[in-house]
VOTIMAR-346971 format. One record per residue (C-alpha): x, z, y. Coordinates in Angstrom, 3 decimals, decimal comma. Example, Ala and Ser with C-alpha at 12.3 -4.5 7.8 and 13.67 -1.06 7.14 Angstrom:
BEGIN
- u_w_v
- 12,300_7,800_-4,500
- 13,670_7,140_-1,060
//
This chain:
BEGIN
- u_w_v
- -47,962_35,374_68,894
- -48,129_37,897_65,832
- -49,562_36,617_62,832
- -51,714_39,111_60,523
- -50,003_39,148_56,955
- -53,052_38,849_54,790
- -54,596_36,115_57,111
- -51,084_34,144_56,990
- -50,555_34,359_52,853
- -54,557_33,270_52,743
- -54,054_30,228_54,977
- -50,771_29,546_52,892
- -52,454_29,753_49,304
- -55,068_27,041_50,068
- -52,345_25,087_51,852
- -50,169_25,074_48,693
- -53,111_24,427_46,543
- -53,737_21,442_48,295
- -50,410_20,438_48,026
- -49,998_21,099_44,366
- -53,116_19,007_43,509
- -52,009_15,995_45,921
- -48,596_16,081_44,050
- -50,047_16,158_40,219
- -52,536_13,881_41,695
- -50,039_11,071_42,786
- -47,880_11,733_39,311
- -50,786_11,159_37,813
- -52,468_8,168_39,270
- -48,580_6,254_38,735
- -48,615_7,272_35,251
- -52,485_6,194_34,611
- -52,200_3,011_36,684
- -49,075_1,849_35,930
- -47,089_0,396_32,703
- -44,074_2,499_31,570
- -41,875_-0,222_32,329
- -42,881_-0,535_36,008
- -43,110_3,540_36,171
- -39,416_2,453_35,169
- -38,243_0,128_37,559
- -39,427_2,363_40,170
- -37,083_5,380_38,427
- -40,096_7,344_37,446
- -39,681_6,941_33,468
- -37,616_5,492_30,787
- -39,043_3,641_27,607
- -38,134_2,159_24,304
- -36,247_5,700_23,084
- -36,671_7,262_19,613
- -35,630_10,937_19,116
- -31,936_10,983_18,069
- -30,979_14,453_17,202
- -32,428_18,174_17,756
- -30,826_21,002_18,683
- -30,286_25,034_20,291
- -29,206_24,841_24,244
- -28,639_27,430_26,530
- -31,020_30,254_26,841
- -32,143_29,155_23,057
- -33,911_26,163_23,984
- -35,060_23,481_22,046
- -33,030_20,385_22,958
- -34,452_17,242_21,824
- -31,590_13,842_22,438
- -33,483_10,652_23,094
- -31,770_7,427_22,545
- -32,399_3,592_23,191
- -34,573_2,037_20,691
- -32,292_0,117_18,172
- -35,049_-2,970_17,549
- -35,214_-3,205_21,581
- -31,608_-2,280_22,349
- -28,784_-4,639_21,792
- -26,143_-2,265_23,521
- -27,183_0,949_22,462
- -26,970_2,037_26,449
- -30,201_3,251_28,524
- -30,797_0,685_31,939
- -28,156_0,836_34,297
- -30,456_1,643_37,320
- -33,363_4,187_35,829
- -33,955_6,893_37,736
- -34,615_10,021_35,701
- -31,760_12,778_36,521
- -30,469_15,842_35,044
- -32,666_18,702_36,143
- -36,142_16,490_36,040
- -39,094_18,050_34,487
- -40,911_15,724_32,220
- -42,949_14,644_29,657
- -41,686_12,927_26,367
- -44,236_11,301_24,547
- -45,287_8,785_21,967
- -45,131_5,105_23,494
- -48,890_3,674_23,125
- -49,384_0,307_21,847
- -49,162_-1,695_25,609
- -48,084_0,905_27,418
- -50,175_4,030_28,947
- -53,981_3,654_29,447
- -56,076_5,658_32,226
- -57,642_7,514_29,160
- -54,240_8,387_27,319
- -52,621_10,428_30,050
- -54,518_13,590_29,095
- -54,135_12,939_25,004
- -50,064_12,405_25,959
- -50,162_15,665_27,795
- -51,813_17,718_24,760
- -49,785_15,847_22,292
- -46,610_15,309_24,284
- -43,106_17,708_24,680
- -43,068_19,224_28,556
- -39,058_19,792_29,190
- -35,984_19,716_31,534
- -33,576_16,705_31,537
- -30,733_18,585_30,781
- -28,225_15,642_30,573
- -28,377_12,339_31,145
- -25,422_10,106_29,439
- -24,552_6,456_29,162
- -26,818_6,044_25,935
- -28,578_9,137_25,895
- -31,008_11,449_27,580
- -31,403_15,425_26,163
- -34,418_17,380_27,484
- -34,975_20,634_27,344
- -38,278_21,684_25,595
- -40,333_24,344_27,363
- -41,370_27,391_25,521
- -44,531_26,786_24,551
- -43,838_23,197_23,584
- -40,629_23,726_21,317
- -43,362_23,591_17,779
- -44,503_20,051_19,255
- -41,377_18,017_18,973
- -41,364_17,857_15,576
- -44,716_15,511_16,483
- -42,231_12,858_18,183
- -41,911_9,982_15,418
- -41,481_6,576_16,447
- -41,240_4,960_19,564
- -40,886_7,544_22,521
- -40,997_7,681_26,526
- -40,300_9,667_28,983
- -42,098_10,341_32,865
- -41,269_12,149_35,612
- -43,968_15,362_36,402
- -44,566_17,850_39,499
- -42,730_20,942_39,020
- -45,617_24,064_38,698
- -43,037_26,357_38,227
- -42,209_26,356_41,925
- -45,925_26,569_42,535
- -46,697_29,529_40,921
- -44,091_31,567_41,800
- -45,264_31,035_45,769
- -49,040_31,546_44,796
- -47,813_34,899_42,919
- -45,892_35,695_46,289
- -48,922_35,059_48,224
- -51,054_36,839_46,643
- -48,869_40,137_46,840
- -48,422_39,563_50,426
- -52,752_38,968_50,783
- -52,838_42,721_49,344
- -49,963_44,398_51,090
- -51,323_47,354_53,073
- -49,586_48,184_56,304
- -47,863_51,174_54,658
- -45,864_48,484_52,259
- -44,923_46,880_55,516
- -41,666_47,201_56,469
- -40,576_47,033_60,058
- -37,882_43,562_58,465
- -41,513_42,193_57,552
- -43,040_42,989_60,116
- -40,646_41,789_62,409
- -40,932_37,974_60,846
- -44,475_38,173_61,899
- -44,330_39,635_64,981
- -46,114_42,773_64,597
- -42,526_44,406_66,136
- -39,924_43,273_67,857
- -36,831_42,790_66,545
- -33,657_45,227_67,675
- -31,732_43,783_70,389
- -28,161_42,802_70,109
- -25,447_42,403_73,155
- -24,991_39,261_74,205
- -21,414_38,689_74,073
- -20,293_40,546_70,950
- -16,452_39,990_70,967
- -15,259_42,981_72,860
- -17,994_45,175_70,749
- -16,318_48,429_69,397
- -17,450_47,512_65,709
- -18,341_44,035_65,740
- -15,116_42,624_68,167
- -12,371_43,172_65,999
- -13,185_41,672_62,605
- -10,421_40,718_60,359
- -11,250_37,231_59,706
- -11,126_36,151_56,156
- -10,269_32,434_57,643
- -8,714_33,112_61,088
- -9,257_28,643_62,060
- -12,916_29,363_62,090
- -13,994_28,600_65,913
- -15,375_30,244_68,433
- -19,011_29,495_67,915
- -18,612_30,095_64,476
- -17,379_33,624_65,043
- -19,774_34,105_67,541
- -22,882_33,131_64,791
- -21,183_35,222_62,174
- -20,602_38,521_64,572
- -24,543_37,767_65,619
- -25,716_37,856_62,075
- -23,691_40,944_60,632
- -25,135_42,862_63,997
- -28,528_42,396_63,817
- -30,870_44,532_62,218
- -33,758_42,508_60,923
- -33,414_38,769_61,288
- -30,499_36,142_62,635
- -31,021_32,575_63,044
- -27,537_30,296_62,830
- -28,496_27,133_63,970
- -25,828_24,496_62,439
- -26,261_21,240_63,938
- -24,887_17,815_61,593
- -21,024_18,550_60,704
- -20,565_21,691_62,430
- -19,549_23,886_59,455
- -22,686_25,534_58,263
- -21,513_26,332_54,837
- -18,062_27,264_56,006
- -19,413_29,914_58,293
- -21,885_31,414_55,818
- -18,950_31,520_53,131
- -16,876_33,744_55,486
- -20,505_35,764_56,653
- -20,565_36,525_52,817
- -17,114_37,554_52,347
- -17,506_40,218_55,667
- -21,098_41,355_54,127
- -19,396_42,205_51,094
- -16,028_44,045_52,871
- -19,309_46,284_54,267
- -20,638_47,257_51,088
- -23,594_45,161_51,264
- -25,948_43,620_48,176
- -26,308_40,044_48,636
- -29,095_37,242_47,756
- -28,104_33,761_49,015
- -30,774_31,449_48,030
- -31,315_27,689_49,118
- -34,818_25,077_48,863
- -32,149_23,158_46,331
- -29,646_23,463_43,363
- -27,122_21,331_45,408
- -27,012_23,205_48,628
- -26,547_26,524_46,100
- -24,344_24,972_44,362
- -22,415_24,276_47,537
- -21,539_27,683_48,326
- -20,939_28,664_44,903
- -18,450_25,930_44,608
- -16,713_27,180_48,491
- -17,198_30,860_47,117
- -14,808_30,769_44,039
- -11,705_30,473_45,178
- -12,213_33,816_46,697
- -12,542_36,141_43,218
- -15,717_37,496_44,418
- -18,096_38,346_41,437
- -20,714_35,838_41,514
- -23,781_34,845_39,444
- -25,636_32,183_39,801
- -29,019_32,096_38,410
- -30,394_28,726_37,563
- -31,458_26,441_34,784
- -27,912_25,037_33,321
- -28,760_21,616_33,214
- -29,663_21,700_37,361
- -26,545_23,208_38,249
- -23,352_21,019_39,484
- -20,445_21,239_36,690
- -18,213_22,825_38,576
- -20,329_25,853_38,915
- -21,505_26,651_35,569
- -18,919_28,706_34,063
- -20,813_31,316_37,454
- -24,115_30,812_35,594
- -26,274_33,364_34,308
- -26,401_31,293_31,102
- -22,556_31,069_30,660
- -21,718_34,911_31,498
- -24,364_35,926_29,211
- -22,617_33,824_26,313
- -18,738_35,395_27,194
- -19,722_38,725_28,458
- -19,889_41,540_25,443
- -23,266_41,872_24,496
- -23,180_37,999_24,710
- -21,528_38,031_21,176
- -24,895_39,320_19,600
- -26,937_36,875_21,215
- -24,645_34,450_20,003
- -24,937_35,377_16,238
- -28,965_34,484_16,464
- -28,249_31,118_18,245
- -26,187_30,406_15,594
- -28,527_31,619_13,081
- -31,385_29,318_14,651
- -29,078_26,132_14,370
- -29,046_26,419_10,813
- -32,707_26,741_10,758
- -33,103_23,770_12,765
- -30,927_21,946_10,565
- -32,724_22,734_7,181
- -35,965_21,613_8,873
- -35,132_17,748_8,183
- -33,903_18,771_4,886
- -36,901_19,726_3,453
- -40,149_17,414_2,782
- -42,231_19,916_1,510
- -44,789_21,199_4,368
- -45,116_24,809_3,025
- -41,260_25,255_3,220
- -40,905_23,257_7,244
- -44,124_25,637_8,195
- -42,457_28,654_6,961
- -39,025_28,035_8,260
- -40,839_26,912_12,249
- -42,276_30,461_11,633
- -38,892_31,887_11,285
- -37,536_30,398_14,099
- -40,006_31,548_16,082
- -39,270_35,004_15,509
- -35,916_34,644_16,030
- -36,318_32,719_19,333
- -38,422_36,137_19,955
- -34,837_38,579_18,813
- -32,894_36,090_21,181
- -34,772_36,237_24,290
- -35,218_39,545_23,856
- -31,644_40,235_23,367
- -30,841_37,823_26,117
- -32,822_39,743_28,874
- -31,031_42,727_28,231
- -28,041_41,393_28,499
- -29,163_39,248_31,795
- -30,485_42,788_33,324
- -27,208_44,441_33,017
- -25,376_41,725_34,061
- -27,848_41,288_37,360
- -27,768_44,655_38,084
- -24,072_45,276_39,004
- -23,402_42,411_40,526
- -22,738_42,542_44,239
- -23,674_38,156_45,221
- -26,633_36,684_43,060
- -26,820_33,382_43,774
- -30,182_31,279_43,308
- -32,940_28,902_44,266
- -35,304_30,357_46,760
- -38,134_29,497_43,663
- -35,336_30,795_41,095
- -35,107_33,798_43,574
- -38,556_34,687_41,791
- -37,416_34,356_38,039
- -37,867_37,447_35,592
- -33,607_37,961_35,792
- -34,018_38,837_39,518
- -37,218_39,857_39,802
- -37,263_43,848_40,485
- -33,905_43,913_42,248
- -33,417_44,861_45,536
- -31,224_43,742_48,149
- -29,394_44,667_51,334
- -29,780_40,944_52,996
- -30,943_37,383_51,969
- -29,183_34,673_53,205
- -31,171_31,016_52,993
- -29,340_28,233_53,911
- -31,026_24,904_55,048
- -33,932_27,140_55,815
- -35,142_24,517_58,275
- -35,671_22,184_54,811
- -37,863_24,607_52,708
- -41,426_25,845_52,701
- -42,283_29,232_54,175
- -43,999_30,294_50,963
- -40,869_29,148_49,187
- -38,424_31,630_51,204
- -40,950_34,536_50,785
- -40,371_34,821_47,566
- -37,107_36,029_48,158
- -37,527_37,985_51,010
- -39,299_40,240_49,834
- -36,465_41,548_47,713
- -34,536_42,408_50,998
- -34,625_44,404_54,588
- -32,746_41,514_56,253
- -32,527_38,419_56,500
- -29,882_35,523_57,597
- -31,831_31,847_58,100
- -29,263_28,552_58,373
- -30,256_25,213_58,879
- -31,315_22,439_61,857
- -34,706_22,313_63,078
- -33,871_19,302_64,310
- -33,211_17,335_61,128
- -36,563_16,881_58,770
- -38,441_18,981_57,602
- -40,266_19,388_54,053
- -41,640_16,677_52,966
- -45,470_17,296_52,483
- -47,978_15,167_50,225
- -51,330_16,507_51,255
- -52,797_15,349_54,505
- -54,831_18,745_55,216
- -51,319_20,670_54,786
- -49,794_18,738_58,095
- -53,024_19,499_60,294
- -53,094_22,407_62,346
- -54,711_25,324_61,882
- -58,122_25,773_63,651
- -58,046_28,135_66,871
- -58,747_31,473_65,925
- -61,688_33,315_67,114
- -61,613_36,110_70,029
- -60,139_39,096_67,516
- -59,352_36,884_64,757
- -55,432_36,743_63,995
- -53,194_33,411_63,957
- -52,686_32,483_60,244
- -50,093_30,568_61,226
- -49,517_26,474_60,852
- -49,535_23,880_58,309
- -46,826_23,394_55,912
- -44,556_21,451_57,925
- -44,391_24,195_59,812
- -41,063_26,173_58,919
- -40,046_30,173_58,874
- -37,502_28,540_60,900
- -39,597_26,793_62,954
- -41,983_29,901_63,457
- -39,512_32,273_64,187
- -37,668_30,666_67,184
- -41,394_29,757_68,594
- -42,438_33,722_67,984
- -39,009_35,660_69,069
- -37,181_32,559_71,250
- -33,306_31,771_71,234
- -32,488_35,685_71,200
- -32,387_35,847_67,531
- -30,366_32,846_67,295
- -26,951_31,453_67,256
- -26,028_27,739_67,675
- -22,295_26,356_66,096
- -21,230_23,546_68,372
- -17,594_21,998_67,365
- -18,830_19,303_65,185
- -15,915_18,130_62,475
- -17,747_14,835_61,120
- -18,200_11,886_63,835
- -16,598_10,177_66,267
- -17,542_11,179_69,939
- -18,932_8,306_70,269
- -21,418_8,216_67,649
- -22,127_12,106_68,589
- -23,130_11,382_72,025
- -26,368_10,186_72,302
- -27,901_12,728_69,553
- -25,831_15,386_71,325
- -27,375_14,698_75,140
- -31,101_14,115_73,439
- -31,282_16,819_70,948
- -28,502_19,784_71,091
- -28,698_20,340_75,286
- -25,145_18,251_75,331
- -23,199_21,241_73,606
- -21,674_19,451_71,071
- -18,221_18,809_71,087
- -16,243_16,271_68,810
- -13,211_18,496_67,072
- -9,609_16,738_67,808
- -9,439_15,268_64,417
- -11,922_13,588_64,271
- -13,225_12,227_68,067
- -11,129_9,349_68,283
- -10,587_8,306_64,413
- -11,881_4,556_63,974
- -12,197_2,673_60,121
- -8,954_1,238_60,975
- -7,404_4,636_60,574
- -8,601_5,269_57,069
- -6,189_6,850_54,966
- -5,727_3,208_52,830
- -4,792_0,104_54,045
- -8,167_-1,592_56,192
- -6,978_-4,396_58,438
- -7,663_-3,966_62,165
- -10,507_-6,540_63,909
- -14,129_-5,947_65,342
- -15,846_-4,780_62,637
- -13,039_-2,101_61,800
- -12,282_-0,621_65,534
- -15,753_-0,138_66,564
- -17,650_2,935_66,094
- -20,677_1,986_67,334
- -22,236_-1,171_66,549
- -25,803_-2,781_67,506
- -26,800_-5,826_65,901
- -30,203_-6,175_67,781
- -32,277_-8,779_66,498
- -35,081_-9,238_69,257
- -36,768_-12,333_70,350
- -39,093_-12,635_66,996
- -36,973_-14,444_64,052
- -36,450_-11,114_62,110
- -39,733_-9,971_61,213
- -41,199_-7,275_59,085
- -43,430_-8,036_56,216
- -46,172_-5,082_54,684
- -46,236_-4,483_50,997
- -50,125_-5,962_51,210
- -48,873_-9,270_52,216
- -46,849_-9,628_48,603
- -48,645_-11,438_46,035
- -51,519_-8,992_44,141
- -49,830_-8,114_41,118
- -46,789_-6,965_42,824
- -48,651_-5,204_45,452
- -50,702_-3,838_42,935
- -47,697_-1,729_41,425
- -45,084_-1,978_44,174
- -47,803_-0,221_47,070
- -49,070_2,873_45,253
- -45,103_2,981_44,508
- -43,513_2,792_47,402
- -46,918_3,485_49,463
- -47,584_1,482_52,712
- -44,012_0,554_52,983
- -42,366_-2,387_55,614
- -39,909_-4,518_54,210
- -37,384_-7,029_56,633
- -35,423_-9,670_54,499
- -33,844_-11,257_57,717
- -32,905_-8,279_58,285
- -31,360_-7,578_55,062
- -29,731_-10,264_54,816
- -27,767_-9,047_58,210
- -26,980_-5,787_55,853
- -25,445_-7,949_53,652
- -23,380_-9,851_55,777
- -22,035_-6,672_57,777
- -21,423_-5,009_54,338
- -19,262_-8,013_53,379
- -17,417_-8,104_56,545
- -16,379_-4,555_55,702
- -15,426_-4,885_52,645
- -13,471_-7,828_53,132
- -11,540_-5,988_55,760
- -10,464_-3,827_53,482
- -13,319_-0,615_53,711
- -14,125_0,556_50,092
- -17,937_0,043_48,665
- -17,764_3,720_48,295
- -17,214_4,772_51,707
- -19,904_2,483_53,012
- -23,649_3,870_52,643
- -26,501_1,557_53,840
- -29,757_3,860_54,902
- -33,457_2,963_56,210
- -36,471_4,758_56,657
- -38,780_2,290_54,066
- -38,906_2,613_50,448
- -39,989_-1,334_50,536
- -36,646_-1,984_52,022
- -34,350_-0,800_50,144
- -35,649_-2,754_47,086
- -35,108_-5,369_48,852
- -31,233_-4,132_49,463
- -31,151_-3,434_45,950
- -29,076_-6,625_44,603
- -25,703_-4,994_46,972
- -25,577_-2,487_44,317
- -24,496_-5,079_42,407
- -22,111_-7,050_44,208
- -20,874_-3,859_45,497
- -21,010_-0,895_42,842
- -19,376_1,727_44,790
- -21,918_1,163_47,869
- -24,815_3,719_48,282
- -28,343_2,929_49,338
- -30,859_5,155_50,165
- -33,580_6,352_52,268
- -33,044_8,089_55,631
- -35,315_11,398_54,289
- -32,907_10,936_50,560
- -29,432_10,960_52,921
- -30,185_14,422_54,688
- -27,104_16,837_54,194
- -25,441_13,966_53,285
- -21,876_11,918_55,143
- -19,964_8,654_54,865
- -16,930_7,022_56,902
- -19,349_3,692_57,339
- -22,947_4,281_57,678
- -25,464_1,111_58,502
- -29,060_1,891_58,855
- -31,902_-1,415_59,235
- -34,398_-0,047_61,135
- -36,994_-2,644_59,461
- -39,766_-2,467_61,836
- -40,154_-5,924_64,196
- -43,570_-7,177_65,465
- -45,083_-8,276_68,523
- -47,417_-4,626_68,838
- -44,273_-2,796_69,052
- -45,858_-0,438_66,124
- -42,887_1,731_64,635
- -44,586_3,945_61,999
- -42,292_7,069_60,952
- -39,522_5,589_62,663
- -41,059_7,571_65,804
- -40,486_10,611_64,562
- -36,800_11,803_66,267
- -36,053_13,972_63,927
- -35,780_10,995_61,553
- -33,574_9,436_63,499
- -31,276_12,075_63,790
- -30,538_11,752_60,856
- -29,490_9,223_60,422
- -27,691_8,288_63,389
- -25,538_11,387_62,426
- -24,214_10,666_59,151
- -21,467_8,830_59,531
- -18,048_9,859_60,241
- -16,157_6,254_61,825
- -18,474_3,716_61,939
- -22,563_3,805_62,478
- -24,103_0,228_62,760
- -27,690_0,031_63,992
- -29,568_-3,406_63,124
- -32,981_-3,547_64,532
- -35,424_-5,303_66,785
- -35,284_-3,353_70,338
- -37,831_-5,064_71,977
- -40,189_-3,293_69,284
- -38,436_-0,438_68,724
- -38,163_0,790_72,568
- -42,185_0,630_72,859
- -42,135_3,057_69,944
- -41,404_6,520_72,538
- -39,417_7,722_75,239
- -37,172_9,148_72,963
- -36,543_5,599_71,009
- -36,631_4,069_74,685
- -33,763_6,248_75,867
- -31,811_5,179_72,556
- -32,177_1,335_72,780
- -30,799_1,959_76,440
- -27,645_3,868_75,210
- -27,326_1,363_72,443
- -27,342_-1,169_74,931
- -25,113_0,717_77,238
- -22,657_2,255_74,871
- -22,163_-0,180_71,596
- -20,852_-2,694_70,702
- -23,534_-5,403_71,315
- -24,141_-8,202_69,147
- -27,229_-10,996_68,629
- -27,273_-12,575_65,453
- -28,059_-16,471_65,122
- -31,128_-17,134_62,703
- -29,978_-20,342_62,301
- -26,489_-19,549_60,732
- -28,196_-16,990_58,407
- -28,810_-17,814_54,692
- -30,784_-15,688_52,736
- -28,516_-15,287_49,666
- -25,600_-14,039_52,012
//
């Protein structure tokens, strides 16, 4: 059904608003109704820091270095298991006497430094200060902390694209955009492409690609207006848009390829420089992977020619920054902040000249799909946008680079999850329009993916089908349910076992298995709800980790399977345990420990994601057979398909298989298909 283009960006805008105010909303409430040191131990902020040293970063930034707290610090090293990362926005603030109060938050907003986490060390944290904040960290004196915010940025660059699109007049539409909303079909292409005259006969940059790959790739350089390459889990995604770029660019062609995150980016910058194609990759330095930075915008701006003269300010502003803490006289530190701020001015200014020229000739720009709407790309046009893990972003979120383009090249699995979306109203349909009225389209779960294969069906789309991650075994059952039974386990890697690993892992039961079910039924494993913890740990841990299920029985199963493994030999780091509650892996939280190598993490964190041993607890066990989330299949495709040798499945079946037909169908080829075991409650201890 075709969608009118002002209706859709309306229905969009209050969709995102609503999103945007659920996510401030929740940041927020934690940081209101919560201490810092609980906002802490549930990796949303770090306390006790005083500012250690101020400097220029990239782009002429203010960087402020936070360090432990001396009087609270006996180490001098931040907490081994906080959770602020590089590329976090945040606030740094002055730490109240007893923490944060309701009333504060606002007064630590005015007063505190908004910024980037631009690295993150053993015993330090640097952040970034945004522009208009860089006059307020000379504020920070004493004790300092830092929380996690919602991004706007994103935000506003999707309102912005939006609200173009609300007042585009058909005359501005081109047939590409009007093809993505159905207002014209989209130009056919053969079938069977490999004996085309132009299309047949490509000289492949990587001649071991396979036939589906070739097939996707051949699809997407022939069509006119939009291509669809549907990459199921470990079918070479990334490999086959690396050589798509490399035969786009033997053709001539301008290229945007733009991703929801820095890592999948970062991805095919990483695959794409071996090849000596000229790359840049826009993005804030501190998001981007190490490996990819000397690519950045920021770094080829520093080492190309007219980078020299930008370089002479920035080193002018250090020594400014320096002499601030020299001085104690107030006329002299307001006179030289006014300084600086000029020259910040000459820099930037200096700097986007220098970013423009070095935009405009290159050939692959490289970017978030948000980043895609930054002032260094925006105005540039494009011949085609390629978006990998489209099926993972927002709609809004890829417009903004589309519109630079007159073709487009979606990747990604519709199959896998989607975004994840705060606000309630943004995950309810859309009401039936009226007789005359156009569709505006569906909530925010709702992909461009998504939409497209429901408007234009499996013509505009290719599907890659040689999987190179799992054993056939653990492919199966996803394979029959979700991918019509096309996938097919490459040689290498269909029979390989843990037992096979390329170090020495001694050969028993729990190393020559690659399934494993450790099915808990009968009632002695069951689930507990964060509201049946004592009140002052539900009263942090369940606006924290919302209406989360824990299982300790259950965990305690984890424990003993991960110790099996590692005892025969399987490293911590190949082993990754994975559930769908928040409450649960808290709970897991002391292997971390024993094991430091091992990885935990939620089912929605692990997407993209592979290991040679993956176990995942399923949690859920009561006598209503209610399973929450863990109904939703596309959930559990996930992660049932990332491991490579070894998947282990520990749950209660009996409650599980009442869940759906789908999870009904999987207990049976669990059942049918692993190996089968039934744990003894009475051998079990708790500390195991």
């Amino acid at each position: 059904m075709s969608v009118s283009i002002p209706s859709f960006a309306r229905h969009q805008l209050s969709l995102l608003a609503a999103e945007q105010a659920a996510e401030a909303s929740e940041a927020a409430s934690q940081a209101s109704q919560h201490s810092p040191t609980a906002l802490q131990r549930a990796g949303a902020a770090l306390t006790n820091l005083v500012v250690g040293a101020v400097r220029t970063g990239f782009g002429g930034r203010t960087v402020v270095e936070l360090t432990p707290d001396p009087a609270t610090s006996t180490t001098g090293e931040l907490p081994a298991e906080h959770g602020i990362r590089t590329g976090d926005v945040v606030l740094v603030s002055e730490l109240a006497a007893g923490g944060a109060k309701k009333r504060e938050v606002k007064e630590m907003e005015k007063k505190g430094v908004r910024g980037v986490v631009v690295r993150v060390a053993r015993g330090a944290v640097s952040v970034a200060a945004d522009e208009e904040k860089e006059d307020a960290v000379a504020g920070l004196g004493g004790r300092v902390w830092i929380v996690r915010l919602a991004d706007e940025v994103t935000y506003k660059r999707m309102k912005f694209t939006m609200e173009k699109m609300e007042k585009m007049s058909e005359s501005e539409q081109s047939i590409f955009i009007r093809v993505l909303f159905g207002l014209s079909t989209p130009s056919t292409v053969p079938a069977d492409l490999s004996s085309d005259e132009e299309f047949g006969k490509i000289d492949w940059v990587d001649p071991t690609l396979n036939e589906s790959q070739k097939d996707a790739i051949r699809f997407a350089l022939a069509s006119k207006e939009i291509a669809l390459i549907h990459g199921p889990p470990g079918t070479g995604k990334t490999h086959t848009l690396i050589e798509l770029i490399l035969q786009m660019l033997k053709r001539g062609l301008r290229i945007l390829v733009c991703g929801p995150s820095n890592i999948s980016v970062d991805n095919i910058v990483e695959r794409l420089a071996p090849h000596k194609v000229p790359i840049i990759r826009i993005g804030h330095p501190a998001r981007l992977l190490p490996s990819v930075v000397n690519h950045s915008l920021d770094v080829l701006t520093q080492t190309s020619e007219a980078g020299a003269i930008v370089q002479d300010v920035r080193a002018e502003m250090d020594a400014k920054q320096a002499s601030i803490s020299k001085t104690k006289s107030g006329r002299e530190r307001r006179a030289i902040y006014g300084e600086l701020k000029e020259l910040r001015k000459e820099y930037r200014e200096r700097e986007r000249k220098c970013v423009s020229n070095l935009v405009g000739g290159s050939k692959v720009v490289l970017a978030t799909l948000h980043g895609s709407g930054g002032y260094q790309v925006r105005g540039e046009q494009f011949d085609v946008v390629i978006i990998d893990e489209a099926s993972q972003a927002l709609e809004a979120q890829c417009w903004v680079a589309l519109l630079s383009a007159k073709k487009a090249v979606c990747a990604g699995d519709h199959l896998q999850l989607p975004p994840t979306i705060k606000s309630l109203n943004s995950k309810s349909k859309p009401k039936k329009p009226k007789d005359g009225e156009a569709a505006t389209g569906t909530g925010l779960e709702t992909t461009l993916f998504d939409r497209l294969l429901a408007l234009h069906g499996p013509s505009i789309k290719r599907m890659l089908t040689t999987q190179y991650r799992m054993h056939e075994k653990i492919m199966r059952f996803p394979s029959d349910e979700l991918y019509e039974g096309k996938l097919v386990a490459a040689e290498a890697v269909k029979d390989r076992l843990l037992r096979d690993l390329p170090y020495e892992v001694e050969a028993n039961d729990e190393t020559s298995e690659p399934l494993v079910f450790i099915d808990t039924q009968g009632g002695d494993f069951p689930e507990k709800a964060e509201e049946e913890d004592e009140p002052t740990k539900k009263s942090i841990r369940s606006s924290l980790f919302g209406d989360s299920k824990s299982n300790e029985m259950e965990a305690a199963l984890v424990r003993l399977h991960v110790k099996a493994l590692v005892e025969s030999g399987v490293k911590p780091e190949d082993i990754a345990v994975v559930t769908p509650y928040n409450a649960q892996l808290a709970v897991l939280a002391p292997l971390k420990e024993a094991y430091p190598g091992i990885e935990l993490g939620s089912v929605d964190g692990f997407q993209g994601r592979e290991k040679e041993a993956v176990i995942v607890s399923l949690v859920r066990s009561n006598s209503d057979g209610e399973v929450g989330f863990l109904g939703e299949k596309r959930r559990l495709n996930v992660a049932m398909t990332r491991p490579k040798r070894s998947l282990t499945v520990i749950g209660d079946s009996e409650t599980v298989r009442r869940g759906s037909p789908f999870l009904k169908r999987w207990m049976e080829f669990l059942e049918e298909n692993a190996d089968l075991r039934y744990p003894d409650v009475s051998t079990l201890a708790l500390d195991a």
